[in-house]
Backbone bond lengths (Angstrom), bond angles and torsions (degrees), N, CA, C in turn:
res aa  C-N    CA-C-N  psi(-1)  N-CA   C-N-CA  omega(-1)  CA-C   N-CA-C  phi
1 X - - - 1.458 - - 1.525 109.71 -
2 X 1.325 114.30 148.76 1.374 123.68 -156.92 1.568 108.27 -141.31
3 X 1.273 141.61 93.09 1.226 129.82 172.19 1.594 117.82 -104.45
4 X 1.043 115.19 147.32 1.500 136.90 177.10 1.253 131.35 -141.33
5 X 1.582 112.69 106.11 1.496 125.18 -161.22 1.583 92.37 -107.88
6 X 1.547 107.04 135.29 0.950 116.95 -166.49 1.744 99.06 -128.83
7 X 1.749 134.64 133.71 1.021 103.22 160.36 1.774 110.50 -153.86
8 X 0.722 125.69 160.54 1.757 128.81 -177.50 1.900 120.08 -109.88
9 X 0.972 116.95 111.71 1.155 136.00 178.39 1.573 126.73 -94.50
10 X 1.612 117.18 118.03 1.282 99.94 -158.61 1.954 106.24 -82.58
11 X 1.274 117.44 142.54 1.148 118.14 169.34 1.636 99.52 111.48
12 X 1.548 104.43 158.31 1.505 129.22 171.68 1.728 116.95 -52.23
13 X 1.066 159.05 109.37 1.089 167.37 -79.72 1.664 89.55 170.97
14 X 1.606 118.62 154.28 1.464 126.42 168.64 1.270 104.23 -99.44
15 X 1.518 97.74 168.11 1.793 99.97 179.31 1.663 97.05 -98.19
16 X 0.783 78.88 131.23 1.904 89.65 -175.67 1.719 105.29 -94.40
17 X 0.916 113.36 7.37 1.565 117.82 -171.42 1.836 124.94 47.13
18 X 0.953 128.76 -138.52 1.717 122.80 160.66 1.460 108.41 -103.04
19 X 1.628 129.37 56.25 1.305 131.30 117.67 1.560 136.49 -80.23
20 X 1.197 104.57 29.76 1.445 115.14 -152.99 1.942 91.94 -114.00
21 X 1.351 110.64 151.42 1.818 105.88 167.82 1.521 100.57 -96.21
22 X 1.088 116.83 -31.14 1.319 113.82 -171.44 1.561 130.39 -108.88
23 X 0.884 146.17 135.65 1.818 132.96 162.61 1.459 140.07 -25.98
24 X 1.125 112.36 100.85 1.583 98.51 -164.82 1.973 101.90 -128.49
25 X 1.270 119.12 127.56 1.264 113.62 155.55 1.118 114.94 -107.69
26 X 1.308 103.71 141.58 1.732 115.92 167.64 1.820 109.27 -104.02
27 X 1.572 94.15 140.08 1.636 104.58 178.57 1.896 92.59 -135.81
28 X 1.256 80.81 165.67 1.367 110.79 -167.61 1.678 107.09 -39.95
29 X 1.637 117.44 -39.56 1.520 126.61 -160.15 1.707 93.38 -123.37
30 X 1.449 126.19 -37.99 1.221 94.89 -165.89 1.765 94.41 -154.67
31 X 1.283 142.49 148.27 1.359 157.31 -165.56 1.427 100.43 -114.04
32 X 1.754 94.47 135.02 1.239 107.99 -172.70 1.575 101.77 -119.76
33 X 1.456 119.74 134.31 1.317 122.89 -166.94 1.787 97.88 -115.62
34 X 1.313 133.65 122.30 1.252 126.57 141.62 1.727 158.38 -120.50
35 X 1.032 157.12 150.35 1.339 145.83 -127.06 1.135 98.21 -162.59
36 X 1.421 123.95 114.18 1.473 147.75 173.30 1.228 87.66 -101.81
37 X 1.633 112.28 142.12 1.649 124.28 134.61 1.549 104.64 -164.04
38 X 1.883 95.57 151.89 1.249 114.56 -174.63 1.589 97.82 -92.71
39 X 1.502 104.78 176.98 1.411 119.23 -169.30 1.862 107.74 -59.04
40 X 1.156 113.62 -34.96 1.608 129.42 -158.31 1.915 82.60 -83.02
41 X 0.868 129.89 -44.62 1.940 139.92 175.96 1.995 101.70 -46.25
42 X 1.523 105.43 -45.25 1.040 100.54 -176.42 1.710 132.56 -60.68
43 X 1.533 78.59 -30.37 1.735 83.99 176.81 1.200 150.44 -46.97
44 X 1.471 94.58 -26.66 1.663 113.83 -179.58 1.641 95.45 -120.38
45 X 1.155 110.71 98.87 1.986 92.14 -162.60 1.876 96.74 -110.61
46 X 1.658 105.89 104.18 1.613 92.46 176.96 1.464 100.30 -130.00
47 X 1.032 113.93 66.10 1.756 136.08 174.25 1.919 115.36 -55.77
48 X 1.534 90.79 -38.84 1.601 83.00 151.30 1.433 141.44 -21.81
49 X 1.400 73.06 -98.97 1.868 100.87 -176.33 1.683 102.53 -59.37
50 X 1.373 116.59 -43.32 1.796 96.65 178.07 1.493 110.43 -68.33
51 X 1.080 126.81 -37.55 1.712 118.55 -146.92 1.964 84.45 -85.90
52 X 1.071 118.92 -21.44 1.485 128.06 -167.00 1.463 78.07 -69.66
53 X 1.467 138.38 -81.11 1.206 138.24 -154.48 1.583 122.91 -59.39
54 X 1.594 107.92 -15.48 1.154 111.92 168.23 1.471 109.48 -54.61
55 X 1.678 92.45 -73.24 1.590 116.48 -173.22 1.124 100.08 -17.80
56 X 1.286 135.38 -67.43 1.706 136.92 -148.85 1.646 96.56 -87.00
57 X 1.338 128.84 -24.87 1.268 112.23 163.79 1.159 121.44 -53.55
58 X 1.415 116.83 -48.76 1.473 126.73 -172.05 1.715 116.30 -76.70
59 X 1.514 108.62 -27.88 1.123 109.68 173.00 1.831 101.48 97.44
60 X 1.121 129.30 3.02 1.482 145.26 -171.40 1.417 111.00 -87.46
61 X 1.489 135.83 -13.05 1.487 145.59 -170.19 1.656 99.18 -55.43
62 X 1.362 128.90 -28.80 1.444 106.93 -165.57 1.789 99.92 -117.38
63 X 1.668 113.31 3.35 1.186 105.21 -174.33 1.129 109.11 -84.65
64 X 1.534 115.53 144.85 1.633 131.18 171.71 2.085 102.50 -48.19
65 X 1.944 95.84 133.07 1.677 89.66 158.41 1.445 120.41 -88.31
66 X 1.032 119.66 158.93 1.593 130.43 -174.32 1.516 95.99 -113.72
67 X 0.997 134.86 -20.73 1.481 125.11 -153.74 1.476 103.99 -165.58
68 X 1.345 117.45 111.51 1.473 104.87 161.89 1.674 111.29 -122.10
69 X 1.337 122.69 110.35 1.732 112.29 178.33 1.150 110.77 -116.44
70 X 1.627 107.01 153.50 1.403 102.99 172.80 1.362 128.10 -141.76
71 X 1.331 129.75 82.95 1.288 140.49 -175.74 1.287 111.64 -59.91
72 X 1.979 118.93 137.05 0.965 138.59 175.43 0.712 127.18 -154.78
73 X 1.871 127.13 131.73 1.431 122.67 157.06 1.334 110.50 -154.59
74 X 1.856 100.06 176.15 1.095 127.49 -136.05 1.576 124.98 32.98
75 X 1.297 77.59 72.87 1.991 110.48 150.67 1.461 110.00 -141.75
76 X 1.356 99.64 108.63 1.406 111.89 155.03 1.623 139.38 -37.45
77 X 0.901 125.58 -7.06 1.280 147.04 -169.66 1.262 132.91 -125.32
78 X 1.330 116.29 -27.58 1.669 146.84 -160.41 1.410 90.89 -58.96
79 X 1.263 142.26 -78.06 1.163 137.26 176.71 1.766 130.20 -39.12
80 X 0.833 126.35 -46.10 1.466 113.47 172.86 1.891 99.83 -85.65
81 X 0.966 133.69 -38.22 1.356 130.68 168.53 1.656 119.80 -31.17
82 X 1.451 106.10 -63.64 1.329 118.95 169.55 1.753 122.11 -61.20
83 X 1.086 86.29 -40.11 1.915 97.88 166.44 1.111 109.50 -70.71
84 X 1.514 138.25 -23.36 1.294 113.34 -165.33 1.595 95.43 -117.71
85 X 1.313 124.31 -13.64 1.599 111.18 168.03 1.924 109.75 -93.62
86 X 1.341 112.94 55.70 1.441 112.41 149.95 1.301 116.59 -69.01
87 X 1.242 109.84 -56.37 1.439 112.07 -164.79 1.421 116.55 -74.62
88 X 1.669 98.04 -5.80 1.815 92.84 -175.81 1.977 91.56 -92.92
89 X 1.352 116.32 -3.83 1.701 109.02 -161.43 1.577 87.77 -88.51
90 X 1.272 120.48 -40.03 1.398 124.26 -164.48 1.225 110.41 -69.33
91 X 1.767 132.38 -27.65 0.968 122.87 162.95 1.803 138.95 -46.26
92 X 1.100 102.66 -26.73 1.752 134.57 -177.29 1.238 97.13 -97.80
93 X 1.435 153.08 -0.27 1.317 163.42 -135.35 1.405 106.90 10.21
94 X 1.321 100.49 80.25 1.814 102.34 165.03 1.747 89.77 -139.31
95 X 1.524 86.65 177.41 1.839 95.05 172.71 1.446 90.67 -142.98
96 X 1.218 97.44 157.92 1.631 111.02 175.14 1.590 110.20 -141.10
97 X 1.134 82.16 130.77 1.704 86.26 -168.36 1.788 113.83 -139.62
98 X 1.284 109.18 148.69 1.320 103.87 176.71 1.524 116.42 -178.61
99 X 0.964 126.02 153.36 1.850 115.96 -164.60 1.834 120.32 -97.00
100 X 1.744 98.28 21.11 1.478 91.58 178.36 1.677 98.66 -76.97
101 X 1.381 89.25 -177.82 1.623 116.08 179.03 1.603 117.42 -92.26
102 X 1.111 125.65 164.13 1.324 140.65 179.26 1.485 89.24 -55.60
103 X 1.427 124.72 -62.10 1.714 119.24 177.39 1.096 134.64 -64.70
104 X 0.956 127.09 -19.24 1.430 154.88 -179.21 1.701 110.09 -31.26
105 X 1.230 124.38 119.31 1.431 128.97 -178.28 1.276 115.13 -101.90
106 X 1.772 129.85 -8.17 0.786 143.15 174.93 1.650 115.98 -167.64
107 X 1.475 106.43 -177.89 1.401 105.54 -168.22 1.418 125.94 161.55
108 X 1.681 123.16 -140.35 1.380 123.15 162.12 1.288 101.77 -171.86
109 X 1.648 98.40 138.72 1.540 120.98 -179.11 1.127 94.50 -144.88
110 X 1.959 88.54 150.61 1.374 89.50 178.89 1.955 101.75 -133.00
111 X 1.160 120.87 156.83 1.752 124.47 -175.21 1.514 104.10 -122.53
112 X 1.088 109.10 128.19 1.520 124.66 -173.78 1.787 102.65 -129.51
113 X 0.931 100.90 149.60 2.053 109.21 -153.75 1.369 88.00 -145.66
114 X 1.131 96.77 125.18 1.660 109.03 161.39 1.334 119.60 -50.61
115 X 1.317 109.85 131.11 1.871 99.17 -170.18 1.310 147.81 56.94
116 X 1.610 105.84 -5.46 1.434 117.64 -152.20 1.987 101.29 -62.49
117 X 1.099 97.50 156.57 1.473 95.53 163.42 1.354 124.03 -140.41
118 X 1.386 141.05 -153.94 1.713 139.25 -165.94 1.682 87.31 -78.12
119 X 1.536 137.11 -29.01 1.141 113.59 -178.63 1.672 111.38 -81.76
120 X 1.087 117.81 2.83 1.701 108.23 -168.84 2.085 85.04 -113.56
121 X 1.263 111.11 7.17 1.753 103.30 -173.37 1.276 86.50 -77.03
122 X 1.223 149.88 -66.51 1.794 147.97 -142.13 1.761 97.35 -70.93
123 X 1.161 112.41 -19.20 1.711 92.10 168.75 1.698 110.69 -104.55
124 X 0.849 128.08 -21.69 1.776 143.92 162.16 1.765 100.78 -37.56
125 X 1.948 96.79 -60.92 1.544 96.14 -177.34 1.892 100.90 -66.17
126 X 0.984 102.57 -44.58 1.590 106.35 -170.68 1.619 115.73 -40.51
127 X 0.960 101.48 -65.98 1.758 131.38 156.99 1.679 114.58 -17.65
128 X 1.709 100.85 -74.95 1.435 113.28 172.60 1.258 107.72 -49.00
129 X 1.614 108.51 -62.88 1.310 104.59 -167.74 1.851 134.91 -58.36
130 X 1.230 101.38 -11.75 1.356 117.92 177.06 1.839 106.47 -106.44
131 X 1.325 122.84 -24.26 1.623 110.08 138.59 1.263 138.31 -53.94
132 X 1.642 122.06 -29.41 1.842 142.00 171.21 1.415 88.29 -77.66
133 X 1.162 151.94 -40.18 1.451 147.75 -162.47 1.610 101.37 -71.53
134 X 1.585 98.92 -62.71 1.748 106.52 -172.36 1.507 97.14 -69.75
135 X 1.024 130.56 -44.58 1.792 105.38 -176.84 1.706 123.39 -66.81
136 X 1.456 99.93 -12.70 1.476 88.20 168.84 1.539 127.28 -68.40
137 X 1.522 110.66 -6.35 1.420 122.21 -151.50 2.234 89.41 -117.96
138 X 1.318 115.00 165.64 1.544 116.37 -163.89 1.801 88.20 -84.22
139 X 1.435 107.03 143.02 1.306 135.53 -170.56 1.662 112.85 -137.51
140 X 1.102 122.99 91.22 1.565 139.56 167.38 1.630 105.97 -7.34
141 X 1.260 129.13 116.70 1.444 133.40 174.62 1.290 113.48 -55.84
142 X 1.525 124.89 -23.63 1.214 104.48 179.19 1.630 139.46 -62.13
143 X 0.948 111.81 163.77 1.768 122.56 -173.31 1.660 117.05 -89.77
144 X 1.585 100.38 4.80 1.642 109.97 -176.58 1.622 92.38 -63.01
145 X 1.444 112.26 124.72 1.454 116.95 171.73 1.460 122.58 -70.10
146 X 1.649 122.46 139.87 1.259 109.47 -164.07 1.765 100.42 -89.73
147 X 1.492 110.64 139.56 1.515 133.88 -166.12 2.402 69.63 -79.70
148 X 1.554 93.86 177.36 1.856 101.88 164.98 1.210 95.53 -70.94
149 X 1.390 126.15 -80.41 1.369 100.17 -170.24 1.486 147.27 -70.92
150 X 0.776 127.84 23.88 1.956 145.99 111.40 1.404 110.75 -45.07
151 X 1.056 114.84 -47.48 1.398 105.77 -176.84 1.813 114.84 -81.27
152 X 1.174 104.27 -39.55 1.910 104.10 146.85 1.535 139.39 -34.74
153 X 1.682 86.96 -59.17 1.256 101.99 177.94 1.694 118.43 -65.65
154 X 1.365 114.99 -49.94 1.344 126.60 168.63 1.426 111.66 -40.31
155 X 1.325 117.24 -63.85 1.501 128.34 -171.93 1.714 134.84 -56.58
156 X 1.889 84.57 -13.33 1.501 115.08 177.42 1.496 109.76 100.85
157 X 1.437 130.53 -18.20 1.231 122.53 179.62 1.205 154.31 -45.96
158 X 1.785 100.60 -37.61 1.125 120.95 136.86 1.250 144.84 -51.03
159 X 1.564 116.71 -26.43 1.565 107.84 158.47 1.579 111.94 -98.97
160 X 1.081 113.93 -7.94 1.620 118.27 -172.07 2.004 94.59 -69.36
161 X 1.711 107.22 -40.89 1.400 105.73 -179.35 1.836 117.74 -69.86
162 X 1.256 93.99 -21.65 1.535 96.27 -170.75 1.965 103.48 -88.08
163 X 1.178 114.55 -11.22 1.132 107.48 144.87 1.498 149.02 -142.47
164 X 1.697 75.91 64.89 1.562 106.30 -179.56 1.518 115.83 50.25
165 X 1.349 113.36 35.98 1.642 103.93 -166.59 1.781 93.27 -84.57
166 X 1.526 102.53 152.95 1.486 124.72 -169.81 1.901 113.21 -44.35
167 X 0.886 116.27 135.92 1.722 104.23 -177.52 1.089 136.91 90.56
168 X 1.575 96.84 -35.56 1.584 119.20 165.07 1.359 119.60 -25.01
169 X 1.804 100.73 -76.21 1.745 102.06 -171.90 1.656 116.97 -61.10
170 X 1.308 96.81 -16.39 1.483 103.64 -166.97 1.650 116.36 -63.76
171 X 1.538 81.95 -38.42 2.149 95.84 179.34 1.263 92.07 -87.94
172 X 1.947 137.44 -27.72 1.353 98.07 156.51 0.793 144.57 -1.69
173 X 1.500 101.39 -91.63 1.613 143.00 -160.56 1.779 96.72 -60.17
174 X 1.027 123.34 -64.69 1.903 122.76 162.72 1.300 92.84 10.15
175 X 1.556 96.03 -81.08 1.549 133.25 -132.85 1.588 83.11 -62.65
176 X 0.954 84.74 -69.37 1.811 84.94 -166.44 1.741 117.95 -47.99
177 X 1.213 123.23 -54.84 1.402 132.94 153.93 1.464 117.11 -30.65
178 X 1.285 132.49 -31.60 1.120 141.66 179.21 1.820 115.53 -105.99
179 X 1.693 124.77 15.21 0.913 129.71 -139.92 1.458 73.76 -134.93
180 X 0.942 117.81 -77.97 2.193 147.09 161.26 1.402 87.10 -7.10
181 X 1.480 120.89 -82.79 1.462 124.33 -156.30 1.720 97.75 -67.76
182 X 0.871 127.42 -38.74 1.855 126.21 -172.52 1.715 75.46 -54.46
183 X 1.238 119.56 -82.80 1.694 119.56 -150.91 1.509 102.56 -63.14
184 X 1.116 146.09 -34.64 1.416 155.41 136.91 2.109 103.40 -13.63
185 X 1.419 111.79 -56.32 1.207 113.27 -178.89 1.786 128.71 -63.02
186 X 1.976 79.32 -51.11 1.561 97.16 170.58 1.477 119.17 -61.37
187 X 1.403 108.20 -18.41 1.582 106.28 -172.55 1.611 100.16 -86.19
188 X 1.005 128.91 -46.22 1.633 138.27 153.13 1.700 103.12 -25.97
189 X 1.042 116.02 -71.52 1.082 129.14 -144.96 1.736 106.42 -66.96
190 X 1.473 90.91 -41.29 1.954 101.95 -179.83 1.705 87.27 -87.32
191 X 1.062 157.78 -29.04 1.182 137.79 -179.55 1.912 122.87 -55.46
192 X 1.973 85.11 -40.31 1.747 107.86 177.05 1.631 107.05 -60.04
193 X 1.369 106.99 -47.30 1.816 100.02 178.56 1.387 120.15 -66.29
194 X 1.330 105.88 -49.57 1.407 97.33 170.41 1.525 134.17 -42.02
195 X 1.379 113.98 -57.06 1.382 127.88 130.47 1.627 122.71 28.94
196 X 1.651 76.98 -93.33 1.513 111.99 167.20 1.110 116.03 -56.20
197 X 1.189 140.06 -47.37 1.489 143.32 -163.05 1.497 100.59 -91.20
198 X 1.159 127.91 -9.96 1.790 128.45 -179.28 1.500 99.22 -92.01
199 X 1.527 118.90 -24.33 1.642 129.95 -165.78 1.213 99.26 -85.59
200 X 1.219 106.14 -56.38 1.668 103.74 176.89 1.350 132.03 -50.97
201 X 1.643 111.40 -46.75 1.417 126.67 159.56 1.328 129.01 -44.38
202 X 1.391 118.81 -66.88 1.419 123.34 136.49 1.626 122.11 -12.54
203 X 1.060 125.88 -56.90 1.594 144.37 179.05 1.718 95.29 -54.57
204 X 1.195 102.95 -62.14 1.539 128.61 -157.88 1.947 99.40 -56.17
205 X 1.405 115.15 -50.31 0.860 117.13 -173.24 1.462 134.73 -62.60
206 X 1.439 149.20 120.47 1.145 139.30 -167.22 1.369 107.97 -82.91
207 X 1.848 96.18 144.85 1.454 101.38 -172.33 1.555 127.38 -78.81
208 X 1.280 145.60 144.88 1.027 149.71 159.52 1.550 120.32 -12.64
209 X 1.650 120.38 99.45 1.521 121.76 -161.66 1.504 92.12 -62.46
210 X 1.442 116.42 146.76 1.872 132.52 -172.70 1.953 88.22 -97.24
211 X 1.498 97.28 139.68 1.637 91.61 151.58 1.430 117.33 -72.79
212 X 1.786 92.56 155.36 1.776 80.36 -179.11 1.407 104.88 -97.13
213 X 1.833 105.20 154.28 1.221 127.63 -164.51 1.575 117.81 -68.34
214 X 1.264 113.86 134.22 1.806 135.63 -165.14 1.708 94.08 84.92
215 X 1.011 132.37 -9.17 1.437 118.41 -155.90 1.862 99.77 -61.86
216 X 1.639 119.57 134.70 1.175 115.14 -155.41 1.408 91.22 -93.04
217 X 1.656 114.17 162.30 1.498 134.67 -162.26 1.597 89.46 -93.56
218 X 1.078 113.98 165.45 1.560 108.76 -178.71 1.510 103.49 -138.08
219 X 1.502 103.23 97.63 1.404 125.73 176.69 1.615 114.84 -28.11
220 X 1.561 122.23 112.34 1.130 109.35 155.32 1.951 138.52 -23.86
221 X 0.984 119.09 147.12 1.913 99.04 162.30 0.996 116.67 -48.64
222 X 1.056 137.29 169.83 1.587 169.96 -175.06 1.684 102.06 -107.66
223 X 0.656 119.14 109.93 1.900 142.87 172.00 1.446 91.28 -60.57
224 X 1.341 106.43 138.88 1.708 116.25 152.27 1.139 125.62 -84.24
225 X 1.695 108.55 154.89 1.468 122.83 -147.17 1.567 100.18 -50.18
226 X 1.549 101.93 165.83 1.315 102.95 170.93 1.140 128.60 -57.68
227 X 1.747 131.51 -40.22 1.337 123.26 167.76 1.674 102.79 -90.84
228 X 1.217 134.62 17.04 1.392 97.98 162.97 1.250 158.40 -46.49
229 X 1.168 155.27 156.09 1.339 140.91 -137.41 1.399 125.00 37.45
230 X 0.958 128.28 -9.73 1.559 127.58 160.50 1.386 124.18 -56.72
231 X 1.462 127.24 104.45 1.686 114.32 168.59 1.203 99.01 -30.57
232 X 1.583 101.07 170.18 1.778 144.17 175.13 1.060 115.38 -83.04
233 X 1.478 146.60 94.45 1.616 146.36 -175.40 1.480 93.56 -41.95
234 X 1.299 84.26 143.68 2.067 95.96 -177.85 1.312 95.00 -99.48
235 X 1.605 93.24 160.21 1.894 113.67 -175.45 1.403 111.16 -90.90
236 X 1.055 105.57 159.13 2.033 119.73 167.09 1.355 90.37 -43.11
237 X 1.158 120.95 -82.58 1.691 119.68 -166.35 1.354 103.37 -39.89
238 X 1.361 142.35 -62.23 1.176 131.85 -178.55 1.980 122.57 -39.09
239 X 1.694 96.82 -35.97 1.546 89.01 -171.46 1.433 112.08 -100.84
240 X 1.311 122.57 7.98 1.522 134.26 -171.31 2.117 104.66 -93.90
C-alpha cells in the first residue's frame, strides 16, 4: 500500500530548509505541500502534530487550500469506503469526491472543505491517513452510507478516544468545530428560503382595491327634529 497526499496552498510560503517532516515547495503564488507513506508508516499515525509543525515552518497555517488530492493504492477497500463516507464528509462541510468504483483497490480522491486553511491541513492528512489504514483491513460490501460517526468509529477514533490515546481529543475537537459551522450554515441557509418564500407570497398577493377618486361619500340620514313626534301645546282658547 502506497499513499500520497498531495496539497496546494494559496500564497508564498518560507523555505524552511530540512527542518521540515514533510515536502514542501514554495512558488511565487502558491505552496505545494506533500506526504508519502507506506503501509508500515501507517501504524503509528500522528499526522497532527507533524504536518501542524510544518505549517508554522512554512508560515502557511492561515492560508486558504486550493487543492487537496489523494492518491492510493493497494487498499482493498478504498473504494466503497470513500463512497460511502460522503454523507459523513458533508456533515463538517467538506465533499469528497472521486471517480473510483465500489471495487476499486486504488485510485484518486480528492476533499474540499469549506474555508479550510494550512491550520485545518494536519487533520485532513490525519483523517486520510486513518481512511488508507482502514481500507487496508476487510470492510462489509454493503452500500449503507456512513452517518460521521461511522465514519469515526471506522477510522479508529472512537476507540482511540475511549482510551485516551494521544491526539485523539484533539481531532475531536476538529470534528466538532467543523460540525457547529455545517449546522451554523444550514441554519443560514433555511432562514434564506424562507425569506424567499415570504417575498414571493407577499408578491403573490393582490393589493388592496383603492376607492376611486372624487367618488362622493354618501351622507348618512338626517335624524328628526328635536321635538318630533311630540303633540302641539294647546292654546288658552282651546282650554276655556
Amino acid at each position: 500500500m502506497h499513499l500520497l497526499i498531495q496539497a496546494d496552498l494559496e500564497g508564498k510560503g518560507k523555505d524552511a530548509g530540512k527542518g521540515m517532516h514533510y515536502k514542501a515547495q514554495v512558488f511565487k503564488t502558491k505552496t505545494k505541500y506533500e506526504i508519502s507513506l507506506d503501509k508500515k508508516d501507517l501504524k503509528e499515525i500522528n499526522l497532527v502534530e507533524e504536518v501542524s509543525a510544518d505549517m508554522t515552518a512554512v508560515g502557511m497555517g492561515g492560508k486558504p487550500i486550493s487543492l487537496f488530492r489523494v492518491t492510493i493504492e493497494g487498499a482493498p477497500a478504498i473504494g466503497r469506503l470513500v463512497i460511502r463516507s460522503t454523507p459523513a464528509f458533508a456533515g463538517i462541510d467538506a465533499a469528497i469526491s472521486s471517480e473510483m468504483k465500489y471495487e476499486s483497490e486504488a485510485g484518486v480522491f480528492e476533499i474540499e472543505a469549506e474555508n479550510a486553511t494550512g491550520m485545518d491541513l494536519p487533520y485532513l492528512a490525519e483523517i486520510t491517513a486513518r481512511i488508507a489504514r482502514r481500507a487496508c483491513r476487510k470492510l462489509s460490501w454493503t452500500h449503507h452510507p456512513l452517518t460521521l460517526f461511522d465514519l469515526k468509529q471506522s477510522i479508529g477514533l472512537v476507540y482511540d478516544l475511549q482510551v485516551g490515546a494521544e491526539g485523539a481529543q484533539d481531532l475531536e475537537d476538529w470534528f466538532g468545530v467543523r460540525e457547529l459551522i455545517h449546522l451554523e450554515d444550514v441554519k443560514a441557509a433555511k432562514a434564506e428560503i424562507a425569506a424567499e418564500k415570504k417575498a414571493a407570497k407577499a408578491k403573490e398577493k393582490p393589493p388592496p382595491k383603492a376607492k376611486p377618486k372624487g367618488a362622493a361619500t354618501k351622507a348618512p340620514p338626517k335624524g328628526k327634529a328635536k321635538n318630533a313626534g311630540k303633540g302641539k301645546s294647546a292654546s288658552l282658547s282651546d282650554l276655556s
